[in-house]
DSSP file (Angstrom, degrees, kcal/mol; ACC not computed):
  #  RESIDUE AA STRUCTURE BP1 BP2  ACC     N-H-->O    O-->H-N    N-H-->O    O-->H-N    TCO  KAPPA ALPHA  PHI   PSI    X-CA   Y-CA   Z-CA
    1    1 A X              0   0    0      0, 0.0     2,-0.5     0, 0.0     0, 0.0   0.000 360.0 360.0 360.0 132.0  170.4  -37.5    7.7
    2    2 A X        -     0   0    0      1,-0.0     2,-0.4     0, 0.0     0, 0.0  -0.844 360.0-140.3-126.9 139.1  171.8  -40.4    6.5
    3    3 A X        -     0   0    0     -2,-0.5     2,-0.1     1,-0.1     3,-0.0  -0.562  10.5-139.4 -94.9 137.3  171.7  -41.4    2.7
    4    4 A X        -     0   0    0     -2,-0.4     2,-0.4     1,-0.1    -1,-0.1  -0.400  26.7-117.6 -84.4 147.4  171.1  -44.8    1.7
    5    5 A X        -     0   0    0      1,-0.2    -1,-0.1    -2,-0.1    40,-0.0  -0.628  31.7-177.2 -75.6 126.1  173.7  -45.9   -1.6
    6    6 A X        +     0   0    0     -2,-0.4    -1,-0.2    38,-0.2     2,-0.1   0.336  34.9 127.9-106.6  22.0  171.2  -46.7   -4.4
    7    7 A X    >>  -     0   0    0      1,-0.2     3,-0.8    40,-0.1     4,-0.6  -0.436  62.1-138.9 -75.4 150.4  173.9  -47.7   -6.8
    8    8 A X  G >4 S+     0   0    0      1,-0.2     3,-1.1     2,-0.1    -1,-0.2   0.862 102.8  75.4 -58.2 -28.6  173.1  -51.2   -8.4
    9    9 A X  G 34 S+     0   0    0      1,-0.2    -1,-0.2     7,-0.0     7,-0.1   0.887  89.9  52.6 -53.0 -36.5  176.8  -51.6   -7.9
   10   10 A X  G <4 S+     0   0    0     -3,-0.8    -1,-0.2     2,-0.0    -2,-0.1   0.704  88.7 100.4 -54.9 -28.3  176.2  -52.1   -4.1
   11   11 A X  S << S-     0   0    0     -3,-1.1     2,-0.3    -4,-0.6     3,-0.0  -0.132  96.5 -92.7 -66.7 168.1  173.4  -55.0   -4.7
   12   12 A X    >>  -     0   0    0      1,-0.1     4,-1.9     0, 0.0     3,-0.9  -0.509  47.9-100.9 -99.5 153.5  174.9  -58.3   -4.2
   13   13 A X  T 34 S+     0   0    0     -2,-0.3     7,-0.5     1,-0.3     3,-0.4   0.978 115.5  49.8 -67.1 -54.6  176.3  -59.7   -8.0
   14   14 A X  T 34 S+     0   0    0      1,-0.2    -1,-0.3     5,-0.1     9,-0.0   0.693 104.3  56.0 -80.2  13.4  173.2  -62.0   -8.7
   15   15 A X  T <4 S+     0   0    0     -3,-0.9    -2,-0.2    -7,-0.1    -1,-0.2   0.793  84.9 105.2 -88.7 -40.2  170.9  -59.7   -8.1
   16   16 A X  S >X S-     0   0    0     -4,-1.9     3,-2.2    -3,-0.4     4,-1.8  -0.288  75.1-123.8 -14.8  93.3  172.3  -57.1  -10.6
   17   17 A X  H 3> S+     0   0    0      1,-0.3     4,-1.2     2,-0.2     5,-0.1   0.750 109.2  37.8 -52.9 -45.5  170.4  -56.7  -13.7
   18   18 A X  H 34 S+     0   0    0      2,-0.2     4,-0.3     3,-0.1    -1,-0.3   0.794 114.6  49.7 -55.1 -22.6  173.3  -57.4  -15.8
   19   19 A X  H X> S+     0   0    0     -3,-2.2     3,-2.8    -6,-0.2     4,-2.2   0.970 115.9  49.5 -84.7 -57.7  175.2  -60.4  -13.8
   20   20 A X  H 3X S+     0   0    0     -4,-1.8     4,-1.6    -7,-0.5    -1,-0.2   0.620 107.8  53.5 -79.4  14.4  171.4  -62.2  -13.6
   21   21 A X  H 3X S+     0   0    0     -4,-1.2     4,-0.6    -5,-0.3    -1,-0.2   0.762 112.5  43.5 -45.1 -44.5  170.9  -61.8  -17.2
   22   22 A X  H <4 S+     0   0    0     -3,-2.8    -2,-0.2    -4,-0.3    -3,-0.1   0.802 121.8  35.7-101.8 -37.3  174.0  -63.4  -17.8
   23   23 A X  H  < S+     0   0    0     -4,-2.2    -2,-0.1     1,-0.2    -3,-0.1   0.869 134.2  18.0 -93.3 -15.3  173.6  -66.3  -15.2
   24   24 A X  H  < S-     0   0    0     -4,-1.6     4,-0.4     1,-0.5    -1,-0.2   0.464 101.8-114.1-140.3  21.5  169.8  -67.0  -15.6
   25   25 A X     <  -     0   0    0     -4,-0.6    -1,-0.5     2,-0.2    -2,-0.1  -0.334  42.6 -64.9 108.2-171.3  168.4  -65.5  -18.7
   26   26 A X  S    S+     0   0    0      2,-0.2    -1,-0.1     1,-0.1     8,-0.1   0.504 122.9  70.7 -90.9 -26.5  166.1  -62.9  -19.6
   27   27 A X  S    S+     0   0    0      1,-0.2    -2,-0.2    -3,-0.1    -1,-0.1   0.878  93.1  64.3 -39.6 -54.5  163.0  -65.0  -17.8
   28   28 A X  S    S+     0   0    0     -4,-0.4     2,-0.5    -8,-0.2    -1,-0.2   0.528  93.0  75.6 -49.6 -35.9  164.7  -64.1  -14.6
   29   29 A X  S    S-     0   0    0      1,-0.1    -3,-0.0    -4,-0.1     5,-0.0  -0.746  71.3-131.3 -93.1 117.4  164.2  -60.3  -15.0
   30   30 A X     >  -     0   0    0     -2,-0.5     4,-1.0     1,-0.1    -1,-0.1   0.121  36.7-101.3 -44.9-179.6  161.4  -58.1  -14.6
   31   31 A X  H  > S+     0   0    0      2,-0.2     4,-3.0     3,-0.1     5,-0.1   0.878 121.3  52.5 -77.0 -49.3  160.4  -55.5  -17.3
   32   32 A X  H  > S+     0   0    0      2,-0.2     4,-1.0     1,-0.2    20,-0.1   0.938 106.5  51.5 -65.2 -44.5  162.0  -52.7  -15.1
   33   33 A X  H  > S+     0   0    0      2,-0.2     4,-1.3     1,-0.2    -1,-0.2   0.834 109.9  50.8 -86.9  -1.7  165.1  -54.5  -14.8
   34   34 A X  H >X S+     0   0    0     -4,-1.0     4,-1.1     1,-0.2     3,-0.9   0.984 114.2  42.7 -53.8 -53.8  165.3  -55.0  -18.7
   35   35 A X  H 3X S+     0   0    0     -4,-3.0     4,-1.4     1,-0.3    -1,-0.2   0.671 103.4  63.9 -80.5  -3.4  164.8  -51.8  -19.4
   36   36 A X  H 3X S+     0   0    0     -4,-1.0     4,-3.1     1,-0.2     5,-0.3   0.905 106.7  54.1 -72.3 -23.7  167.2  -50.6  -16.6
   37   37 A X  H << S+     0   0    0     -4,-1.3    -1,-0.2    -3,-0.9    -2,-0.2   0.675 105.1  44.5 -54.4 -39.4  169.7  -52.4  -18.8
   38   38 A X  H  < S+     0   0    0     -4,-1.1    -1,-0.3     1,-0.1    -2,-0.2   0.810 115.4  50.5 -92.6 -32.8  168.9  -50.7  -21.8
   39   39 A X  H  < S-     0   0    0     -4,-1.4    -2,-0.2    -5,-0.2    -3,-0.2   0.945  86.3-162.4 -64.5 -43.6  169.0  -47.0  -19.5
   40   40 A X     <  +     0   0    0     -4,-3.1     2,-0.4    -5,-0.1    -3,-0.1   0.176  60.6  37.1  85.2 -17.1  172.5  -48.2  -18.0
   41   41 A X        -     0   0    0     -5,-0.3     6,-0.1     6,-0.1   -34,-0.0  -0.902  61.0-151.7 168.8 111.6  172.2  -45.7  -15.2
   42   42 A X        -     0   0    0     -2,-0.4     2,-0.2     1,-0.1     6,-0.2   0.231  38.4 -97.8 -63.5-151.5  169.9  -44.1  -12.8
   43   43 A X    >   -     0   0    0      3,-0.5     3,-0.7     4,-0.3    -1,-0.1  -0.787  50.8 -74.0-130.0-152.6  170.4  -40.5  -11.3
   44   44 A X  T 3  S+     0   0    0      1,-0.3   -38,-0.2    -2,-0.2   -37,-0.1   0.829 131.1  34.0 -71.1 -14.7  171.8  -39.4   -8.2
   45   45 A X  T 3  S+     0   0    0      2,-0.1     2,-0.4     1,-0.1    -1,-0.3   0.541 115.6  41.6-109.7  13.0  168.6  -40.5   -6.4
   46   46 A X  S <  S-     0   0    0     -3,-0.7    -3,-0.5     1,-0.1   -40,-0.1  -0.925  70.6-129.2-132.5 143.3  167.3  -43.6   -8.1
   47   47 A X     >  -     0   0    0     -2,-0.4     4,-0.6    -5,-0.2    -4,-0.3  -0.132  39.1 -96.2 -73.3-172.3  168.8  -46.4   -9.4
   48   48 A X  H >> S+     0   0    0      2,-0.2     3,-2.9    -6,-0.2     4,-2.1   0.944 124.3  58.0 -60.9 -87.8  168.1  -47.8  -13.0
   49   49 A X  H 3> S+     0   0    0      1,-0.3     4,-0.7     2,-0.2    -1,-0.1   0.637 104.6  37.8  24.0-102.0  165.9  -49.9  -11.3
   50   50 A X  H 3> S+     0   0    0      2,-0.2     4,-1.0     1,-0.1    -1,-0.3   0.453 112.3  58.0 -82.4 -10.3  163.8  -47.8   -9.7
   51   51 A X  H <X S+     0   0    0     -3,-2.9     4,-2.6    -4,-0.6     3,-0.2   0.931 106.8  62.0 -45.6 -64.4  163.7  -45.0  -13.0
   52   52 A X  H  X S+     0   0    0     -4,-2.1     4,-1.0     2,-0.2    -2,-0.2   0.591 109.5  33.1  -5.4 -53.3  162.5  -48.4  -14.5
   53   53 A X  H  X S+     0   0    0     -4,-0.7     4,-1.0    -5,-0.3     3,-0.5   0.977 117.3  52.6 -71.5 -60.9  159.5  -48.5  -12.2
   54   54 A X  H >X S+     0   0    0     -4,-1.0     4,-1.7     2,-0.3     3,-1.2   0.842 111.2  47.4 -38.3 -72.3  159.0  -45.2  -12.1
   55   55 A X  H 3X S+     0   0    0     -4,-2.6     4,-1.1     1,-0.3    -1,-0.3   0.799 118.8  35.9 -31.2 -48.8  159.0  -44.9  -15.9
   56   56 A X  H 3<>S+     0   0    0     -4,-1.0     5,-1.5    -3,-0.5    -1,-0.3   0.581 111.8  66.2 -95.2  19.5  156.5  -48.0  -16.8
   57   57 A X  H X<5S+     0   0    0     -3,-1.2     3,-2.4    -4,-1.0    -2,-0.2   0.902 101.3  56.7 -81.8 -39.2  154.2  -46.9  -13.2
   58   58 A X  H 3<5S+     0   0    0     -4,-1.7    -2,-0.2     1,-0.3    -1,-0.1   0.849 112.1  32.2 -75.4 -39.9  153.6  -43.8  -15.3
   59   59 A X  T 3<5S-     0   0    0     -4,-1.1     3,-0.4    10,-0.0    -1,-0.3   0.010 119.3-103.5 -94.6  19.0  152.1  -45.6  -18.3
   60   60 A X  T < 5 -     0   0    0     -3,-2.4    -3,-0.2     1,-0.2    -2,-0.1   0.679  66.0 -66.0  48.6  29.4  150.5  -48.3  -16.2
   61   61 A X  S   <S+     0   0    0     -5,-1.5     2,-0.4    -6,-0.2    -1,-0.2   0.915  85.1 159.8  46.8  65.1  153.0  -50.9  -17.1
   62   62 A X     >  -     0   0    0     -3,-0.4     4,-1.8     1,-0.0    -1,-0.2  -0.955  29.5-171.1 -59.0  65.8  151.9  -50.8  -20.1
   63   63 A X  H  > S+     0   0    0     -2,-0.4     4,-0.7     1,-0.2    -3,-0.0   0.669  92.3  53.6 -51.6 -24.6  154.9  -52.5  -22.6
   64   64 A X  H >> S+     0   0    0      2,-0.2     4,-0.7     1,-0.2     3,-0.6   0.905 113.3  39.1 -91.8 -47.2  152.8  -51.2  -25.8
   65   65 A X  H >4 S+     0   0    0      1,-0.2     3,-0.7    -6,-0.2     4,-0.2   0.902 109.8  62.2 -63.3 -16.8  152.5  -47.3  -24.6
   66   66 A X  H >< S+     0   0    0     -4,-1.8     3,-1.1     2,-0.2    -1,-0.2   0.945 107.7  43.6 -72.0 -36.4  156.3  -47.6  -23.3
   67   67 A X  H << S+     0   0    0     -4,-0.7    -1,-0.2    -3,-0.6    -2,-0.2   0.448 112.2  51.5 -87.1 -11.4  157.1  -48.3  -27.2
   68   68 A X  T << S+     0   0    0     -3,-0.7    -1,-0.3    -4,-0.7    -2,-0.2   0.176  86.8 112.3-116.9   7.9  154.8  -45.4  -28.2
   69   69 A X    <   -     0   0    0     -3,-1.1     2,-0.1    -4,-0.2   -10,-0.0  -0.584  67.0-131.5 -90.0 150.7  156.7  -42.7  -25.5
   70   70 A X     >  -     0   0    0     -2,-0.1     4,-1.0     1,-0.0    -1,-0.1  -0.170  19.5-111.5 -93.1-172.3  158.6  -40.1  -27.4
   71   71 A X  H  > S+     0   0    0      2,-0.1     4,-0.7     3,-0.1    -2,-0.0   0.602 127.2  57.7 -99.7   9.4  162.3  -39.3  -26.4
   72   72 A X  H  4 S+     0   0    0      2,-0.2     4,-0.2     3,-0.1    -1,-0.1   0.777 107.1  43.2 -75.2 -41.8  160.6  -36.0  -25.3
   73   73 A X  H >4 S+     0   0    0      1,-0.2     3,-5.3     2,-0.1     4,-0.3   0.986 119.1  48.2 -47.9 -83.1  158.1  -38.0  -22.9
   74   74 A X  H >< S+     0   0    0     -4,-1.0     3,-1.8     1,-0.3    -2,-0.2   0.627 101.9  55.5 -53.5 -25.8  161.1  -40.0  -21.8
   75   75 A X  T 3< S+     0   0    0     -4,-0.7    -1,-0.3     1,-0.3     4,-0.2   0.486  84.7  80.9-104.1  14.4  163.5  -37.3  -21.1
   76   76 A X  T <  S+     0   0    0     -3,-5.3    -1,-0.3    -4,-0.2    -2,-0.2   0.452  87.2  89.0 -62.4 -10.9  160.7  -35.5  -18.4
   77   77 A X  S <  S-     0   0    0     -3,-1.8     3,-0.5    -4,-0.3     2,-0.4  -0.701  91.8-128.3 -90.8 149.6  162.6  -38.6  -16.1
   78   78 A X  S    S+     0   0    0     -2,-0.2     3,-0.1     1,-0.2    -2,-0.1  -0.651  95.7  45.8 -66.8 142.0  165.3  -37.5  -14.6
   79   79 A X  S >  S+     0   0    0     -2,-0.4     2,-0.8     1,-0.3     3,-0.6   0.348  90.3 106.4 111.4 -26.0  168.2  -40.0  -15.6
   80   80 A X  T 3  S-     0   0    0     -3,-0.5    -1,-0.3     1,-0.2    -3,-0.1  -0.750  85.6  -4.5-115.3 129.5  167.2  -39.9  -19.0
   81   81 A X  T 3         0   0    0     -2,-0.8    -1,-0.2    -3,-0.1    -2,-0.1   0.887 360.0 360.0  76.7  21.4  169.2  -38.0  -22.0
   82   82 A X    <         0   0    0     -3,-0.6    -2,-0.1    -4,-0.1    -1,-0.1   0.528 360.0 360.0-121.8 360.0  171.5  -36.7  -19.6
């Protein structure tokens, strides 16, 4: 079976949430890849990224409940608080 690399490292450098932060602002970035920024790190099957998604699909991308999640909520993700 063969496993695809999800690390962000693999993405090409301006696609990277930190490198396009840097080269085309904070406009440039979705909500998931701010906040992958602020996670730093997926887990060993997801990227930041995709926790990202995962994370605000659960609240219905929904920036006000995301602010209202407890670090008990958040740390049901794998990836988070580990």
């Amino acid at each position: 079976m063969y496993k695809k690399n999800l690390t962000i490292k693999t993405w090409a450098e301006e696609d990277r949430p930190r490198e396009k932060l840097t080269l085309k602002g904070k406009s440039a970035l979705s909500h998931a890849e701010l906040i992958a920024i602020l996670i730093g790190s997926g887990n060993k099957n997801e990227s930041a990224v995709e926790l990202s998604k995962k994370i605000l699909a659960s609240i219905n991308n929904d920036l006000n409940k995301l602010g209202k999640l407890t670090v008990s909520d958040l740390t049901k993700f794998i990836g988070i608080g580990e």
